[in-house]
mmCIF file of the N, C-alpha and C atoms, coordinates in Angstrom:
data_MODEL
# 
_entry.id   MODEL 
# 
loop_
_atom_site.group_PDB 
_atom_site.id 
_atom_site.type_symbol 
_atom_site.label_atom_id 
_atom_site.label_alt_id 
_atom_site.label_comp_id 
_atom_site.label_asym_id 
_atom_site.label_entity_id 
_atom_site.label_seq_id 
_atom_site.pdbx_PDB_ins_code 
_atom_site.Cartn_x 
_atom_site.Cartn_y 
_atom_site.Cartn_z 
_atom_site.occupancy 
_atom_site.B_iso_or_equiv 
_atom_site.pdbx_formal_charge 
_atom_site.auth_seq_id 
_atom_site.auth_comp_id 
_atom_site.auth_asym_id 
_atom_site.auth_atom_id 
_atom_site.pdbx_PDB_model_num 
ATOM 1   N N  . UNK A 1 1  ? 32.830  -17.611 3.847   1.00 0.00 ? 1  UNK A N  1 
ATOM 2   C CA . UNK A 1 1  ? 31.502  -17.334 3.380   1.00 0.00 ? 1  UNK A CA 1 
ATOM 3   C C  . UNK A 1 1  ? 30.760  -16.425 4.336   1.00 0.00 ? 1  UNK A C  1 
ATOM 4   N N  . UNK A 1 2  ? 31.486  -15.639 4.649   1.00 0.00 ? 2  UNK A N  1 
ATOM 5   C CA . UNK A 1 2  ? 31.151  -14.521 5.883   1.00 0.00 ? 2  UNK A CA 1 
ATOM 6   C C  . UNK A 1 2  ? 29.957  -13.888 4.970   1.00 0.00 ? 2  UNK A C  1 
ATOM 7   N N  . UNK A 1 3  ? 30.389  -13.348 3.664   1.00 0.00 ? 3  UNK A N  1 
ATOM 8   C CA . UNK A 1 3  ? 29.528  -12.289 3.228   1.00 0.00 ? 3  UNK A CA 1 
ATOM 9   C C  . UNK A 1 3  ? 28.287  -12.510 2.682   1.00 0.00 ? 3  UNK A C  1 
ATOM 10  N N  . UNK A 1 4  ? 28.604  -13.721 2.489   1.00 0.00 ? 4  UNK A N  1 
ATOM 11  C CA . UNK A 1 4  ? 27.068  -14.842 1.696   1.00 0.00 ? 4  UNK A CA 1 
ATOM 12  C C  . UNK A 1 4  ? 25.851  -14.565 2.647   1.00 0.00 ? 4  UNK A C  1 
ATOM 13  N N  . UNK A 1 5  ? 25.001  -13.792 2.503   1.00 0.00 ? 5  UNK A N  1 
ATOM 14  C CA . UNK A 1 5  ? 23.795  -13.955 3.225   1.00 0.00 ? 5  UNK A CA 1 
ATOM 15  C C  . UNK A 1 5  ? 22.715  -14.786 3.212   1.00 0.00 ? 5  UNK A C  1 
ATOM 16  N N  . UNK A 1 6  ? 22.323  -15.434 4.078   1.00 0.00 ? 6  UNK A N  1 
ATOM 17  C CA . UNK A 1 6  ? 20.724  -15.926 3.414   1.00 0.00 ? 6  UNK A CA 1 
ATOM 18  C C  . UNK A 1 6  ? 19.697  -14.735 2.898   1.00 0.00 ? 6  UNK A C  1 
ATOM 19  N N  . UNK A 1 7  ? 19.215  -14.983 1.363   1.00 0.00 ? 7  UNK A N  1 
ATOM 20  C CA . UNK A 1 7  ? 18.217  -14.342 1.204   1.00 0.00 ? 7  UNK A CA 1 
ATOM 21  C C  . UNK A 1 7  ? 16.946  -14.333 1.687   1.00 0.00 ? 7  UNK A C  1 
ATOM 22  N N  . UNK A 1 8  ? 16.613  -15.742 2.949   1.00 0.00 ? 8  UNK A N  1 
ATOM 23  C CA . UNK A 1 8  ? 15.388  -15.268 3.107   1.00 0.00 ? 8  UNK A CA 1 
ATOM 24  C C  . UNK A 1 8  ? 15.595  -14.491 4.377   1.00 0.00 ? 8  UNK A C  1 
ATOM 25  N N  . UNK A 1 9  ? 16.287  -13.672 5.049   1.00 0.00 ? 9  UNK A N  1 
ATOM 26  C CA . UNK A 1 9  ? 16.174  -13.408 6.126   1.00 0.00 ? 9  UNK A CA 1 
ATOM 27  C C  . UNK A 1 9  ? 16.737  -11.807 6.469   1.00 0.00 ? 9  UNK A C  1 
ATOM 28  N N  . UNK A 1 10 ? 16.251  -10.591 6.934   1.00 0.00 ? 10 UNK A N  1 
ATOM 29  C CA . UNK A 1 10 ? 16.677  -9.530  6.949   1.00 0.00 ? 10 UNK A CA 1 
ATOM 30  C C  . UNK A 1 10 ? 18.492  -9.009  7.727   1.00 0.00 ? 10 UNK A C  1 
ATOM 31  N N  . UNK A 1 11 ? 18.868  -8.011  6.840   1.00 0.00 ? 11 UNK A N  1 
ATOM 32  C CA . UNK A 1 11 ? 19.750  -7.412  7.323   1.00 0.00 ? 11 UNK A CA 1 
ATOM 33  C C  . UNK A 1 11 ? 20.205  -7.667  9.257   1.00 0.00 ? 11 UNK A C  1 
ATOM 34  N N  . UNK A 1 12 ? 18.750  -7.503  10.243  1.00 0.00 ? 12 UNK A N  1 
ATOM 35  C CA . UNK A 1 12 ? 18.871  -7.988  11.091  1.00 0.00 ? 12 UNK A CA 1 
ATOM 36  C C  . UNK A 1 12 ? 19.256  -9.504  11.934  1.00 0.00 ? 12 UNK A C  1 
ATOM 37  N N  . UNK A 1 13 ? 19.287  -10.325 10.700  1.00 0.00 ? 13 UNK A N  1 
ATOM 38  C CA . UNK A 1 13 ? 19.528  -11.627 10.843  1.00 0.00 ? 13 UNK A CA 1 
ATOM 39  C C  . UNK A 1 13 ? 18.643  -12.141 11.553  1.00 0.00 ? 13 UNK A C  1 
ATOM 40  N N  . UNK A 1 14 ? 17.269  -11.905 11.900  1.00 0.00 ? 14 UNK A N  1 
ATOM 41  C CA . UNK A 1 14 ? 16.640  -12.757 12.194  1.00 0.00 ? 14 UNK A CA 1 
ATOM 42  C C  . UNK A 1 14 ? 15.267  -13.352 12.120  1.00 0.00 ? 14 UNK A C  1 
ATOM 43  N N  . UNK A 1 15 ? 14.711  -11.901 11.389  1.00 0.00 ? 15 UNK A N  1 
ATOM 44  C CA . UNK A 1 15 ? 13.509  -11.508 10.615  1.00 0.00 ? 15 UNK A CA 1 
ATOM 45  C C  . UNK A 1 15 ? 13.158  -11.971 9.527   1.00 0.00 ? 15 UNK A C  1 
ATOM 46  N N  . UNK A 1 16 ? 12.337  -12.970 9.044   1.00 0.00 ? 16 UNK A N  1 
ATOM 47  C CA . UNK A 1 16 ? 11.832  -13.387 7.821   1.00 0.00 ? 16 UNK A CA 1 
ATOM 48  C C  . UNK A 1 16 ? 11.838  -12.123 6.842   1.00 0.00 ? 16 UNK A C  1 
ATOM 49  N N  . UNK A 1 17 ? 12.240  -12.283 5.519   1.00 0.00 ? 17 UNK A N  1 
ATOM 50  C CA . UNK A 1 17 ? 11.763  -11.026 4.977   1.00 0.00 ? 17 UNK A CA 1 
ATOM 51  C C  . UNK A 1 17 ? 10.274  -10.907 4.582   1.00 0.00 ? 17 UNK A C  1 
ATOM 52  N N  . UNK A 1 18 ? 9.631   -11.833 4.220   1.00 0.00 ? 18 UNK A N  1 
ATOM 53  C CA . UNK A 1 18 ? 8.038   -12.015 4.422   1.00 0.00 ? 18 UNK A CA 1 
ATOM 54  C C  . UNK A 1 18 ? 7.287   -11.448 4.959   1.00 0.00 ? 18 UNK A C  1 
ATOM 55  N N  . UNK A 1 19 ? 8.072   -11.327 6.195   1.00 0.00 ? 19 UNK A N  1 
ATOM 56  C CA . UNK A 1 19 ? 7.100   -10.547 7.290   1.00 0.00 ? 19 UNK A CA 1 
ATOM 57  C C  . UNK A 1 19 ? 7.078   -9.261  6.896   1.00 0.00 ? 19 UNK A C  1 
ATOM 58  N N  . UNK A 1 20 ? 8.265   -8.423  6.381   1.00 0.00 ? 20 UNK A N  1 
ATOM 59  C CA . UNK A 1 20 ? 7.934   -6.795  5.865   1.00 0.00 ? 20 UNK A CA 1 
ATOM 60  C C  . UNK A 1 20 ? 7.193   -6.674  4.794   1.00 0.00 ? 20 UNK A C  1 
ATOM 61  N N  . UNK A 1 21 ? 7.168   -8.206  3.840   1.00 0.00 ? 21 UNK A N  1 
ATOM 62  C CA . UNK A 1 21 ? 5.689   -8.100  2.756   1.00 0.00 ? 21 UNK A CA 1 
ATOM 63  C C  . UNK A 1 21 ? 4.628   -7.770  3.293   1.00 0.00 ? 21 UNK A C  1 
ATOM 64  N N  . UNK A 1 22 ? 4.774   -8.461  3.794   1.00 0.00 ? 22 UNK A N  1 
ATOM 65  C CA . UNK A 1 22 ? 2.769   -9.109  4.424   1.00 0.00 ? 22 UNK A CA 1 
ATOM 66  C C  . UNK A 1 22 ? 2.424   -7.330  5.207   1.00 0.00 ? 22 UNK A C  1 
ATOM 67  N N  . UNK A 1 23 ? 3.037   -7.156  6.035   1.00 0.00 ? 23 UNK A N  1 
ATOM 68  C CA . UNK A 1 23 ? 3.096   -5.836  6.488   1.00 0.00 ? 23 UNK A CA 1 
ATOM 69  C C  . UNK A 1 23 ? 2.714   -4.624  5.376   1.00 0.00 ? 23 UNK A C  1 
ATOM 70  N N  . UNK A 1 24 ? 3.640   -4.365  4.111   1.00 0.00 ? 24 UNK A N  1 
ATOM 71  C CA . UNK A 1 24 ? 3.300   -3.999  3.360   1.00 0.00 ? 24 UNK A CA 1 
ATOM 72  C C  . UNK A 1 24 ? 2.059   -3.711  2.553   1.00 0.00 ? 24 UNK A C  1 
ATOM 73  N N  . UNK A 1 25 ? 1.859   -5.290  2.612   1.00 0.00 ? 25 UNK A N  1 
ATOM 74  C CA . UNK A 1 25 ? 0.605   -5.475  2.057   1.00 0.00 ? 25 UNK A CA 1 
ATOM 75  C C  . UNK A 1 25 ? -0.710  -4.981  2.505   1.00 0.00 ? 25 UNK A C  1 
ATOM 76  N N  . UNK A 1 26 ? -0.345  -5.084  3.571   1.00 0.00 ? 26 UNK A N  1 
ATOM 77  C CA . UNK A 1 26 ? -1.710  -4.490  4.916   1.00 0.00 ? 26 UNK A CA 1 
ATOM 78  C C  . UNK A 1 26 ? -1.649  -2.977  4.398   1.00 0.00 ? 26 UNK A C  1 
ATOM 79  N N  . UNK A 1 27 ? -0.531  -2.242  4.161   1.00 0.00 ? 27 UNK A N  1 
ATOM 80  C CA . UNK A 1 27 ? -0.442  -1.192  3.857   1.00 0.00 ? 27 UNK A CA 1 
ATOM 81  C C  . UNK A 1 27 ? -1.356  -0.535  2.993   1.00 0.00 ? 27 UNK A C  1 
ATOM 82  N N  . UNK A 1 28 ? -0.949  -1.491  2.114   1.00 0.00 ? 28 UNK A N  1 
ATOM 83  C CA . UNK A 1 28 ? -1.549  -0.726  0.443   1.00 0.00 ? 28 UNK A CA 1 
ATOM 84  C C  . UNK A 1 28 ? -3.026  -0.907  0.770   1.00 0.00 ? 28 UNK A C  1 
ATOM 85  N N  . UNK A 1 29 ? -3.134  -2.263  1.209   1.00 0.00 ? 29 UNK A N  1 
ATOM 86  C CA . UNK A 1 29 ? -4.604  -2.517  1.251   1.00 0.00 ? 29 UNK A CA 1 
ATOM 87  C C  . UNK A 1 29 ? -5.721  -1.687  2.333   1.00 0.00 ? 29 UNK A C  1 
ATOM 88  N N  . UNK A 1 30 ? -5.075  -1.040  3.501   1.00 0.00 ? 30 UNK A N  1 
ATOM 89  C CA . UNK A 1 30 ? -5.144  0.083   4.288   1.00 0.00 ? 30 UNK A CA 1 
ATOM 90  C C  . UNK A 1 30 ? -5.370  1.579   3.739   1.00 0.00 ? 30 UNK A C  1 
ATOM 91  N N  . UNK A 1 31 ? -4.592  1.696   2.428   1.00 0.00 ? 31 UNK A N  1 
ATOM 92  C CA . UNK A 1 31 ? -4.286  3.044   1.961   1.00 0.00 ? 31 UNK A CA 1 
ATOM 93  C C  . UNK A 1 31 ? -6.109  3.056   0.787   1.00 0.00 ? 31 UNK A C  1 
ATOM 94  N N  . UNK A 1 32 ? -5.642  2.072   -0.066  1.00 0.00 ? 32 UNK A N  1 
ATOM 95  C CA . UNK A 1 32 ? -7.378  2.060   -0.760  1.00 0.00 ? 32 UNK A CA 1 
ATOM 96  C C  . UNK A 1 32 ? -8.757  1.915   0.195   1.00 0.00 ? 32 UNK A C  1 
ATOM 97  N N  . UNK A 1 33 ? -8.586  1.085   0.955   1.00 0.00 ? 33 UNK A N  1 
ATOM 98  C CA . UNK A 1 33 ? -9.641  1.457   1.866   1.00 0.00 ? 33 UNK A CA 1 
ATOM 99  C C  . UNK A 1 33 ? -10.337 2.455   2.109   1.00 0.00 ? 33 UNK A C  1 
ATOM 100 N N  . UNK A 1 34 ? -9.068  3.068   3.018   1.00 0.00 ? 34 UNK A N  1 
ATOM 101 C CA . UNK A 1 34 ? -9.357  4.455   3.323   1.00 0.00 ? 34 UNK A CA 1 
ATOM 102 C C  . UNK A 1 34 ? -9.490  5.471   2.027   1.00 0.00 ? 34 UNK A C  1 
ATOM 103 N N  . UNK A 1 35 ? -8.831  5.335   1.267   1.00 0.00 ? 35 UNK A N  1 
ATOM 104 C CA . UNK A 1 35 ? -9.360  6.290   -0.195  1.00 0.00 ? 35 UNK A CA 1 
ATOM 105 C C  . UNK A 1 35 ? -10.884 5.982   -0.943  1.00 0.00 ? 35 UNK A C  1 
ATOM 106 N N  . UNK A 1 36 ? -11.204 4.816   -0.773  1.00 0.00 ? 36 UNK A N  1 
ATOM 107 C CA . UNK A 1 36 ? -12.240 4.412   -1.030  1.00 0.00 ? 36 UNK A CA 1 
ATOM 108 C C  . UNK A 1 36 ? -13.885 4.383   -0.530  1.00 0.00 ? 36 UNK A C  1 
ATOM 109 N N  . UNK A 1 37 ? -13.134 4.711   0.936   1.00 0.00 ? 37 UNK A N  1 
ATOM 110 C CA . UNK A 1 37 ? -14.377 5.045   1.757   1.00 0.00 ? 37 UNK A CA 1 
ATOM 111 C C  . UNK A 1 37 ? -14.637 6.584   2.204   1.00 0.00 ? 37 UNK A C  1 
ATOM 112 N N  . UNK A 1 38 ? -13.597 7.354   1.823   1.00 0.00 ? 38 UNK A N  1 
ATOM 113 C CA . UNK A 1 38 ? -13.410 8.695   1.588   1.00 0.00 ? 38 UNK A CA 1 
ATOM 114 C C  . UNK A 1 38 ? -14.302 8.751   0.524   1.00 0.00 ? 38 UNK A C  1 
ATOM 115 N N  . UNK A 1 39 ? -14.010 8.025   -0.398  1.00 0.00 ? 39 UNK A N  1 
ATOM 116 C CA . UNK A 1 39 ? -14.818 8.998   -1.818  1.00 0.00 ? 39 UNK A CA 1 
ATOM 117 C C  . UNK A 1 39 ? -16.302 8.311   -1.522  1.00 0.00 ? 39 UNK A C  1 
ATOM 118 N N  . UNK A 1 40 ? -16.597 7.417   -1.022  1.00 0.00 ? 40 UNK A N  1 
ATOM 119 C CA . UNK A 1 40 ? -18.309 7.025   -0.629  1.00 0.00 ? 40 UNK A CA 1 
ATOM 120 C C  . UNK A 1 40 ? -18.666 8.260   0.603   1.00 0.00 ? 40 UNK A C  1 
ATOM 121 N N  . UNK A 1 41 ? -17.365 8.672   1.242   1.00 0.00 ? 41 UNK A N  1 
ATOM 122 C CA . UNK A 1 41 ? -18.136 9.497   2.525   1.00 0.00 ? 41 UNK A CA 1 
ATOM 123 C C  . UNK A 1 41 ? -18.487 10.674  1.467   1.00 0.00 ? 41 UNK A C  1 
ATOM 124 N N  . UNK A 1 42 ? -17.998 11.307  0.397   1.00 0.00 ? 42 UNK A N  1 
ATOM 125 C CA . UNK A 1 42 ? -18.165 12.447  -0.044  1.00 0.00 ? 42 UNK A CA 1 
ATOM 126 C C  . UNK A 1 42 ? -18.999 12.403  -1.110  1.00 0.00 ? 42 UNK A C  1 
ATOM 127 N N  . UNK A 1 43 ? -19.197 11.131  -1.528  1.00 0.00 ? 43 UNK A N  1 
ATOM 128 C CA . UNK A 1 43 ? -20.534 10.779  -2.524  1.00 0.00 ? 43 UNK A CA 1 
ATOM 129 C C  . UNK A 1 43 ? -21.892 11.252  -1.435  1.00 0.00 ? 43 UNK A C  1 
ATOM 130 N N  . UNK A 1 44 ? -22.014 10.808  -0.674  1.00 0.00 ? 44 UNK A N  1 
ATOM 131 C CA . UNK A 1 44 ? -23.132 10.472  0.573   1.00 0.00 ? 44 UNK A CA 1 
ATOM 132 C C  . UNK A 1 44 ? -23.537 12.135  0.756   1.00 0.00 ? 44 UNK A C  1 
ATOM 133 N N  . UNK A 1 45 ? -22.400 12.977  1.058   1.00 0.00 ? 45 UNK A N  1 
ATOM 134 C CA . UNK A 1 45 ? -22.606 14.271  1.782   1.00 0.00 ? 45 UNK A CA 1 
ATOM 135 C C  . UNK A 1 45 ? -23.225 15.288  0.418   1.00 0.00 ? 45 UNK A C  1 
ATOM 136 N N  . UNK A 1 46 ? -22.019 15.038  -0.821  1.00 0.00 ? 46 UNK A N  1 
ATOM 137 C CA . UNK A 1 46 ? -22.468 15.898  -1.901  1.00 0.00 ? 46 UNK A CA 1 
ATOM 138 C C  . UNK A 1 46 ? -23.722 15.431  -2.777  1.00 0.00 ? 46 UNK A C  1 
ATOM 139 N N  . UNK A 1 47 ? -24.316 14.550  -2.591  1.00 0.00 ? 47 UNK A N  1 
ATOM 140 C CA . UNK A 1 47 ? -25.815 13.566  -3.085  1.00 0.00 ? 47 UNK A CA 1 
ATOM 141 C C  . UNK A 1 47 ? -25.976 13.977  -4.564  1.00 0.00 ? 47 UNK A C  1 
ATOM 142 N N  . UNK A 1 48 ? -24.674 13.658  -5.350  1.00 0.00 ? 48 UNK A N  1 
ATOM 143 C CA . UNK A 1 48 ? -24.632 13.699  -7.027  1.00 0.00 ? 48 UNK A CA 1 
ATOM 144 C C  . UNK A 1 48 ? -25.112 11.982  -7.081  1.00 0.00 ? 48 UNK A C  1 
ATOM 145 N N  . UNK A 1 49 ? -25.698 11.795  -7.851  1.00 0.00 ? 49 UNK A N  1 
ATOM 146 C CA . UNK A 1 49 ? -26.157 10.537  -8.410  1.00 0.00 ? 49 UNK A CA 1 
ATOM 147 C C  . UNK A 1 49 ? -24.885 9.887   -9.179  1.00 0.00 ? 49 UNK A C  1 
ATOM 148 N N  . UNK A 1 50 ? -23.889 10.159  -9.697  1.00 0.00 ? 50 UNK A N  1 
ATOM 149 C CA . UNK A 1 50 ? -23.017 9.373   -10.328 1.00 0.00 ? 50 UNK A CA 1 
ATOM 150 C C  . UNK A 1 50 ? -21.739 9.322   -9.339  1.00 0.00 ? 50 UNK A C  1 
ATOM 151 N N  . UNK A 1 51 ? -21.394 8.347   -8.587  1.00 0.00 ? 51 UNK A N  1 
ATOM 152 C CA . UNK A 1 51 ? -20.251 8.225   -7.650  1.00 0.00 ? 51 UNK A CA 1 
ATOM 153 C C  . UNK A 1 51 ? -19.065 8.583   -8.144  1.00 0.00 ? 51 UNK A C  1 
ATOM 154 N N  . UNK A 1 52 ? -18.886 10.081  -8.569  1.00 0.00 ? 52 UNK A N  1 
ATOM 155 C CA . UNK A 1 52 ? -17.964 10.688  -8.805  1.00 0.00 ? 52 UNK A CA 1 
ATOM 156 C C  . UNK A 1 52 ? -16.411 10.575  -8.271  1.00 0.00 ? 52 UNK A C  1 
ATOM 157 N N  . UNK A 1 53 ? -17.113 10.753  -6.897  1.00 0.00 ? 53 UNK A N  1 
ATOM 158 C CA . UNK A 1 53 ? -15.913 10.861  -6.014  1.00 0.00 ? 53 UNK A CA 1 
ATOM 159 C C  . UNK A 1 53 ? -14.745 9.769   -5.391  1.00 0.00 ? 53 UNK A C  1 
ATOM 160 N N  . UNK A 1 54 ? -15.867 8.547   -5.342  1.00 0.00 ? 54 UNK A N  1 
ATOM 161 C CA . UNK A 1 54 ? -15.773 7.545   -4.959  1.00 0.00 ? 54 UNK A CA 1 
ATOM 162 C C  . UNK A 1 54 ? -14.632 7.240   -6.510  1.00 0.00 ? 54 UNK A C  1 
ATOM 163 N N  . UNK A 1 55 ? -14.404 7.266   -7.357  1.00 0.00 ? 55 UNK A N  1 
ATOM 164 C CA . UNK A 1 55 ? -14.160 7.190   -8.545  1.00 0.00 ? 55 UNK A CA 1 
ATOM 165 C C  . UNK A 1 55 ? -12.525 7.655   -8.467  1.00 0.00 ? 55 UNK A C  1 
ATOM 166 N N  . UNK A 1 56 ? -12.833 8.882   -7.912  1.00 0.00 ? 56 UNK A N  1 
ATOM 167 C CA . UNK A 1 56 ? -11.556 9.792   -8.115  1.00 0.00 ? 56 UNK A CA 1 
ATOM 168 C C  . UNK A 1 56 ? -10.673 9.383   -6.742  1.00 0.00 ? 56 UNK A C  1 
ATOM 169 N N  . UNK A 1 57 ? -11.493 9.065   -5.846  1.00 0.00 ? 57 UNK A N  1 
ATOM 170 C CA . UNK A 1 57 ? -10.803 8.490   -4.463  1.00 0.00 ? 57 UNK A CA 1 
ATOM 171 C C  . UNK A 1 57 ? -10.233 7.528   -4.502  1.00 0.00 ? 57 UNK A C  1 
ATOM 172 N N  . UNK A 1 58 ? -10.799 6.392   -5.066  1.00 0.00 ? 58 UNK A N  1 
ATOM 173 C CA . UNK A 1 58 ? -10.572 5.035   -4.940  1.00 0.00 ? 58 UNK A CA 1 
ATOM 174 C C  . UNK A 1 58 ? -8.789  4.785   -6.229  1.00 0.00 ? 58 UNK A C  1 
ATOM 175 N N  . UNK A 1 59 ? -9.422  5.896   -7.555  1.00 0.00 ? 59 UNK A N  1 
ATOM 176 C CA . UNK A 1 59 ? -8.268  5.829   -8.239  1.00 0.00 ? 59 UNK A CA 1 
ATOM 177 C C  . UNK A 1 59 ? -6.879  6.476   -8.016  1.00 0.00 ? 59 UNK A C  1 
ATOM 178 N N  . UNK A 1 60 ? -7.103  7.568   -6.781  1.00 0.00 ? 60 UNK A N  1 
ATOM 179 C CA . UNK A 1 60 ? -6.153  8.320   -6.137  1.00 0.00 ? 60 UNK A CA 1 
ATOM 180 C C  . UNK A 1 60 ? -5.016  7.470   -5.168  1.00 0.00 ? 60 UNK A C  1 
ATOM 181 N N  . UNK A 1 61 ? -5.904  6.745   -4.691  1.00 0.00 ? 61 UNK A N  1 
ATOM 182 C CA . UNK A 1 61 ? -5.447  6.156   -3.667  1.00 0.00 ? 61 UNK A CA 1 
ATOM 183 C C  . UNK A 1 61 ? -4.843  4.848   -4.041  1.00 0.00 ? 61 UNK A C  1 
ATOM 184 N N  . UNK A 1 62 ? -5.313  4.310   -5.109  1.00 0.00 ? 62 UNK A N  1 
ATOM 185 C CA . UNK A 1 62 ? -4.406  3.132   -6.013  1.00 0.00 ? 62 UNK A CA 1 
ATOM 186 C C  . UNK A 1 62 ? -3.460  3.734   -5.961  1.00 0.00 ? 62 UNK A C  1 
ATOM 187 N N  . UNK A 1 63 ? -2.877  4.716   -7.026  1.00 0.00 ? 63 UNK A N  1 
ATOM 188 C CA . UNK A 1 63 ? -1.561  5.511   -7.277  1.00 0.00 ? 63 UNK A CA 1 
ATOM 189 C C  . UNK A 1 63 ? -1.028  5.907   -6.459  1.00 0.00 ? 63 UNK A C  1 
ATOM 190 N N  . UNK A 1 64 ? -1.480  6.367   -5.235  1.00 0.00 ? 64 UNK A N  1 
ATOM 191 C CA . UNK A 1 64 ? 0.098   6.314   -3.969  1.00 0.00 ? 64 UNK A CA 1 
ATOM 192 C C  . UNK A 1 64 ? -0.216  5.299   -3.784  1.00 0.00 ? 64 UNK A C  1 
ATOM 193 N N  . UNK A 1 65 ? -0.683  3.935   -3.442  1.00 0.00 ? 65 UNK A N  1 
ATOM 194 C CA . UNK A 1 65 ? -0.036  2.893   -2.825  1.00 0.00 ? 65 UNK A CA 1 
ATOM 195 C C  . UNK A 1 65 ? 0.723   2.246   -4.118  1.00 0.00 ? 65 UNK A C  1 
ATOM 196 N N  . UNK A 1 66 ? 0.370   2.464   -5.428  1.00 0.00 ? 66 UNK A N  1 
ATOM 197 C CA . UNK A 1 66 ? 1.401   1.853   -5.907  1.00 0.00 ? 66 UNK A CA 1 
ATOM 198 C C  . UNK A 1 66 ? 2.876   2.802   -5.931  1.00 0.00 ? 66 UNK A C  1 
ATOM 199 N N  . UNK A 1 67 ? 2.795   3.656   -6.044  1.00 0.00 ? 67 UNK A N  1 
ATOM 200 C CA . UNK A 1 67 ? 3.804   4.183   -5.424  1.00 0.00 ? 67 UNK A CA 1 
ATOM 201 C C  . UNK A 1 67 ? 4.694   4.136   -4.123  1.00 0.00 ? 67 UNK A C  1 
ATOM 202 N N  . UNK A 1 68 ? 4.053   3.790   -3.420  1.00 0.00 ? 68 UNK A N  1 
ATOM 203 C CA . UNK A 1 68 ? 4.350   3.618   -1.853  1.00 0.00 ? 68 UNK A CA 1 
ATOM 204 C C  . UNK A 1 68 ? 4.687   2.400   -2.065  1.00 0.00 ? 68 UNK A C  1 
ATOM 205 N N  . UNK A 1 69 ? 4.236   1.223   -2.959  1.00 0.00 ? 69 UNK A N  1 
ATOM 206 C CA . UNK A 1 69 ? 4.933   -0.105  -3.209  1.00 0.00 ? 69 UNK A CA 1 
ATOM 207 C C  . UNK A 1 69 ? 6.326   0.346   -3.703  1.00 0.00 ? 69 UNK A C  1 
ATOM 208 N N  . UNK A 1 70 ? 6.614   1.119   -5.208  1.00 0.00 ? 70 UNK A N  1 
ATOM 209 C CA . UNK A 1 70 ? 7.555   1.416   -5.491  1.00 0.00 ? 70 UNK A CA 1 
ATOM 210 C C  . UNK A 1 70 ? 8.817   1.950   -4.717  1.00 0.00 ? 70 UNK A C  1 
ATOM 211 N N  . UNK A 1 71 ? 8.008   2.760   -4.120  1.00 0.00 ? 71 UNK A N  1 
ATOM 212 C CA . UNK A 1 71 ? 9.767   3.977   -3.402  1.00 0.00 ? 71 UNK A CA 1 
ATOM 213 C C  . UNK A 1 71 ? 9.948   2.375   -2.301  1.00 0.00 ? 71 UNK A C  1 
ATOM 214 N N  . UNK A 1 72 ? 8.898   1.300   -1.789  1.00 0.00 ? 72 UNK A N  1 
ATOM 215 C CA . UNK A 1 72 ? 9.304   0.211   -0.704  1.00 0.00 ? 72 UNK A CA 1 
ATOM 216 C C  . UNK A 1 72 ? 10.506  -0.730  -1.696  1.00 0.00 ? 72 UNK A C  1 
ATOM 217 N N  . UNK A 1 73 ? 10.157  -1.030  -2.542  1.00 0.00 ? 73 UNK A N  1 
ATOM 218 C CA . UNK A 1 73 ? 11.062  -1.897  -3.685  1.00 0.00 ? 73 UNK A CA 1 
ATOM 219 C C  . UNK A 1 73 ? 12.239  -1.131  -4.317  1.00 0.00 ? 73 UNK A C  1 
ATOM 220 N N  . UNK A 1 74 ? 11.929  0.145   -4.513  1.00 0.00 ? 74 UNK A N  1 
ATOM 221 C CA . UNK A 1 74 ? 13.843  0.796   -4.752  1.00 0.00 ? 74 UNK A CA 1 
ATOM 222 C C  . UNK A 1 74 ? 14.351  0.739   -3.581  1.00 0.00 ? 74 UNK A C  1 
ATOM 223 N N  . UNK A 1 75 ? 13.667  1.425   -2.307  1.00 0.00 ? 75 UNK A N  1 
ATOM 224 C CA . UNK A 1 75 ? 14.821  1.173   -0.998  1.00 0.00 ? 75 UNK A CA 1 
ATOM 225 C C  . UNK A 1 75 ? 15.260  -0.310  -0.860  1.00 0.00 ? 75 UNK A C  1 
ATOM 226 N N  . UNK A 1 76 ? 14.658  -1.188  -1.161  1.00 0.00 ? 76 UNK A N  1 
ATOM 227 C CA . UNK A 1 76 ? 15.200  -2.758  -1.052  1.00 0.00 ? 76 UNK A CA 1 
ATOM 228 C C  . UNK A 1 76 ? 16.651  -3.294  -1.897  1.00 0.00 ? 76 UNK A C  1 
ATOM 229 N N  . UNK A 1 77 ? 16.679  -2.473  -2.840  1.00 0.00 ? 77 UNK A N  1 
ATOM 230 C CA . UNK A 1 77 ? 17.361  -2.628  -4.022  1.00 0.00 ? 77 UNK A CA 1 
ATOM 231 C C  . UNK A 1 77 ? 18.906  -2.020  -3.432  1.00 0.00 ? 77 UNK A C  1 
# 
């Protein structure tokens, strides 16, 4: 049963795989942030009354991190 791995534990054998979630997670949640407070910095500077930007930032920045989730879950595969 050499080849049988435990699934909870990385290629390295000793690393929870959890821990590259949670990491992950910080990620995505890192990536909207910052897209999100981008589009308030450029609401603030361009002083349009409808938070345009904030709009287009915040929805920009969803789509690469879900992406950036994705290409993380095919390399796993």
């Amino acid at each position: 049963m050499e080849g049988n791995q435990d699934k909870k534990t990385n290629n390295d054998g000793g690393t929870p795989v959890y821990v590259k979630y949670i990491g992950l997670a910080f990620q995505l949640f890192g990536i909207i942030a910052a897209g999100t407070y981008l589009g308030y910095w450029l609401d603030q500077r361009s002083g349009i009354k409808f938070p345009v930007w904030i709009l287009v930032c915040c929805f920009v920045s969803v789509f690469v991190a879900f992406y950036q989730l994705w290409m993380q879950i095919k390399q796993d595969k």
